[in-house]
N, C-alpha and C positions, 0 to 999 in steps of 0.2 A: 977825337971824340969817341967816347965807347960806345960805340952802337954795331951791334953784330946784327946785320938781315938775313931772314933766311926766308926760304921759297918755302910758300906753304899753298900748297895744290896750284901752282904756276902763278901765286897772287903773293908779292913783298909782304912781311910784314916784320916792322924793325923791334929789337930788345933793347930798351932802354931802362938799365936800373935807377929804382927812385933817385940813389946817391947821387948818379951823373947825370942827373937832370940839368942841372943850372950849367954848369960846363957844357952839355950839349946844343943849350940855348944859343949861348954866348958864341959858339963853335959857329950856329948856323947864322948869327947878325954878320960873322966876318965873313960871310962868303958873297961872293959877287951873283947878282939875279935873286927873284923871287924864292922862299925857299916855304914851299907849301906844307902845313903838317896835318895829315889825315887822320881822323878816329874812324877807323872801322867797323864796322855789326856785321855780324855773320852773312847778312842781306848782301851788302857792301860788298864783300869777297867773290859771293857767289857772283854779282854780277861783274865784280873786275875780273871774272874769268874769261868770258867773251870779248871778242873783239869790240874797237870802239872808241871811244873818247873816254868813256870813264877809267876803261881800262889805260888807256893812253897816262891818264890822271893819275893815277895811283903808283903806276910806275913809275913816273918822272918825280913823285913826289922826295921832299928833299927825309920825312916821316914819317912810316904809315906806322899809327899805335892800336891797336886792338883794344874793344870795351866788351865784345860777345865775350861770354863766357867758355861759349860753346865751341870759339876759338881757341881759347887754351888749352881745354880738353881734346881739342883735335891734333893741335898740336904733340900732343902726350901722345894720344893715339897713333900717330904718325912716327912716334920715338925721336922728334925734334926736341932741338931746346926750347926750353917752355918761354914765351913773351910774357914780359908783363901788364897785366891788364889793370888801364887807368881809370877810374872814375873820372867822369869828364870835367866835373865842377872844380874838387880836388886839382886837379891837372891843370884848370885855368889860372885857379887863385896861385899855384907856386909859379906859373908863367909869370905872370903878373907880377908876382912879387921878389923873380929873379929880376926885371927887368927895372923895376923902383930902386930895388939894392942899386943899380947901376945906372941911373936917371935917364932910363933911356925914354922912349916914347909910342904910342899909341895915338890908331885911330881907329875910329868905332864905324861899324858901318851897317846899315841895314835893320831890319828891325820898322812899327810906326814909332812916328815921330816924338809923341807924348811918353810911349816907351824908351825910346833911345837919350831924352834928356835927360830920364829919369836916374839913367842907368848911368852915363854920366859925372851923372853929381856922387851918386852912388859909390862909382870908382874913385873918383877925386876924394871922397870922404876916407875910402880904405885903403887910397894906396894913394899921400898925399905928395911925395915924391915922382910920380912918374906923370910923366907930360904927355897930354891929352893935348894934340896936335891939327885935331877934326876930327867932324865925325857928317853922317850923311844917313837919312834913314833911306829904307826899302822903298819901293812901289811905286818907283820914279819914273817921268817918263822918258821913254828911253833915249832924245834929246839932250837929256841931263849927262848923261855918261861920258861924254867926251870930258867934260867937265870938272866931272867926280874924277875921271884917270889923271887928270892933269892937276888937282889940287893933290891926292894920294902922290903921287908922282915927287911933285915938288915939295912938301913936308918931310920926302922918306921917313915916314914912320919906323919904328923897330919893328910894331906888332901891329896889324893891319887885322884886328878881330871882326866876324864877319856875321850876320844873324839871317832871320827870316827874310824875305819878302824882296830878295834879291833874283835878279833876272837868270834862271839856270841852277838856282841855287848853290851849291861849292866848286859848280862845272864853272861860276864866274870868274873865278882866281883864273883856274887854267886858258880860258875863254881869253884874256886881257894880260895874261904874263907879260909879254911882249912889251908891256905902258910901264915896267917894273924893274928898277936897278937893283936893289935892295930891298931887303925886307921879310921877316915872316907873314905868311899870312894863314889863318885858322880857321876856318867856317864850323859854327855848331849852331843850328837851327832854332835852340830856344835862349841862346846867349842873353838876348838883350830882354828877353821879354822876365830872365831869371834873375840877371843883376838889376834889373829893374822893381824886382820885386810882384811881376804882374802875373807871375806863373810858378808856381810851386816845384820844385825839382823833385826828381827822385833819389829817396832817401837813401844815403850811402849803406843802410843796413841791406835794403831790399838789393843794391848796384851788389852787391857782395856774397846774396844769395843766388843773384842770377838769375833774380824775379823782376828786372824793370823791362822786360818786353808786356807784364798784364796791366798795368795800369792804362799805354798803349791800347791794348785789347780789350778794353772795358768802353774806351769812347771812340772806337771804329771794331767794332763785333767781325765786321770783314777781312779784316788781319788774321783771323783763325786759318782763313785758307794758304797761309804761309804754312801754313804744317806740312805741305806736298813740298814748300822748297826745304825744309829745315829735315825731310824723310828722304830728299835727292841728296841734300849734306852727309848722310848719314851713307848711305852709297858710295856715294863717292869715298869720303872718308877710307871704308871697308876696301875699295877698289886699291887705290894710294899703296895703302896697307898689305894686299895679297900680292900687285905688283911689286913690293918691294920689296919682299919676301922670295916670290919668283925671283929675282933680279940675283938676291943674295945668294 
């Protein structure tokens, strides 16, 4: 598999060129256990720095792919090799449609319900090869979950996509690995409610300037105070950088 990782301020984050996408897929359904693929945002990092579960998470993961911009740049800064940064929609649909090339399958997960059938039908219309194996929306009670690990379980889905309104949010892959022979799994929070059509993505022009944290910040104004962490990134950053300088 080409995938070269490198330590970026004591947090993975993997290079994976567009080419080797589909091979890297395929790479990760042969391998025995869960194989977790993370999209990162600069937030994300910062906190997989601390000790913890999430940090726990991100390390064991089998993919961490970066979407902050501010990551690549730091990366540069740092005089690392540069990751490539995916747009996350992009990135679903060629998931997706490596695993139709090769009929594999899919289960949908999380998400409401009205949404999640939607989305469904959705995929079954754009990707009429690849086998939709179950699926289970969000905000279940928590009774249910033995349940849900045991249908997941015995389908082994290929790709175990993962949406809102799940117990932990993407902490639940890591949370339940243990219920998991096989399989990718992917958590991105507005999955179902986008293939569904209930929610507007953001637009691969603005993902490319390195403007979809404002729209964000237009329907929670209290996000502004992420400037104190995105101004410790920048520190830190500078630190990385002078130690490594010293070092040399």
């Amino acid at each position: 598999m080409a995938v070269e990782r490198i330590d970026f301020m004591r947090v993975p984050l993997d290079i994976v060129p567009p080419e080797d996408l589909e091979q890297t897929i395929l790479e990760l359904l042969s391998r025995e256990g869960p194989q977790q693929i993370m999209l990162v945002s600069l937030w994300d990092v910062l906190r997989a720095r601390r000790r913890g579960e999430f940090r726990s998470m991100v390390t064991s993961a089998a993919l961490v792919l970066p979407v902050s911009k501010s990551l690549i740049r730091g990366a540069a800064f740092l005089k690392k090799k540069k990751p490539v940064r995916y747009y996350p929609f992009s990135l679903l649909i060629s998931v997706l449609g490596t695993l139709e090339k090769y009929y594999k399958t899919l289960y949908l997960l999380g998400g409401q319900h009205r949404s999640l059938m939607q989305a469904e039908r959705n995929v079954r219309s754009t990707f009429p090869h690849l086998g939709i194996v179950g699926r289970f929306a969000g905000g279940y009670h928590r009774t249910m979950e033995k349940n849900i690990l045991t249908a997941i379980a015995k389908a082994q889905p290929s790709l175990v996509l993962i949406g809102d309104r799940m117990p932990g949010g993407q902490r639940w892959v890591h949370r339940n690995r243990k219920n998991f022979r096989t399989g990718i799994f992917l958590w991105s929070r507005d999955v179902i409610d986008v293939f569904s059509d209930r929610k507007r993505r953001v637009s691969e022009k603005t993902f490319e300037r390195g403007l979809e944290y404002f729209p964000l910040l237009l329907k929670n104004p209290l996000r502004f105070f992420r400037i104190f962490q995105y101004l410790w990134y920048n520190i830190l950053l500078l630190a990385y950088r002078i130690f490594r300088t010293a070092r040399s």
